[in-house]
C-alpha positions, -999 to +999 in steps of 0.1 A: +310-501+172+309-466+158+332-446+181+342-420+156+302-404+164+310-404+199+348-390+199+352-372+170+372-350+188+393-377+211+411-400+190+426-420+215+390-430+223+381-443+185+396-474+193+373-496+215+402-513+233+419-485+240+382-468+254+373-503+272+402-504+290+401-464+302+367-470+312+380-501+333+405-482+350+384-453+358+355-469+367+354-457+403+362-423+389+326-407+389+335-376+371+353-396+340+330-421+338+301-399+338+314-377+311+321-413+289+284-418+298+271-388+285+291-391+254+276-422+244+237-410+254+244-379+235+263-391+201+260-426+201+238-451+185+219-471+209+234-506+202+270-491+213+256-474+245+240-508+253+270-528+248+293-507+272+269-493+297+236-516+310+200-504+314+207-503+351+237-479+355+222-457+324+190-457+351+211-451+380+229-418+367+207-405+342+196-374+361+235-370+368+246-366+331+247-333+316+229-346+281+204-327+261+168-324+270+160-342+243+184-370+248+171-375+284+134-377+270+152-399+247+167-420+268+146-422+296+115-439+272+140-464+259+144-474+295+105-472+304+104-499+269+132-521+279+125-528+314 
């Protein structure tokens, strides 16, 4: 997984178990999980997106993330595909 796209500017975040287990214990944290969210439909490649965050919770919150225009278009077809 290529964190280094998505946190360039977080190193603690780089390392996947360190990132996994964050995510884990802020999951009910809307705000935090939201922003890691947005990160990975922003800067990431798809394959990492999909292997933290499923098509349903991407679906759920999409309109909630403050991503790019172009990302959301993005985003939003690859759901329409992979439904």
């Amino acid at each position: 997984m290529n964190l280094k796209r998505v946190f360039w500017d977080y190193d603690e975040f780089q390392d996947e178990n360190k990132l996994l287990k964050f995510l884990k214990e802020n999951k009910h944290n809307e705000s935090v999980y939201l922003w890691i969210m947005s990160r990975f439909l922003e800067y990431g490649r798809v394959v990492d997106t999909l292997k933290i965050f499923s098509l349903e919770e991407i679906e759920k919150n999409i309109d909630k993330l403050k991503i790019s225009g172009r990302s959301k278009k993005k985003w939003k077809r690859i759901l329409e595909l992979l439904k």
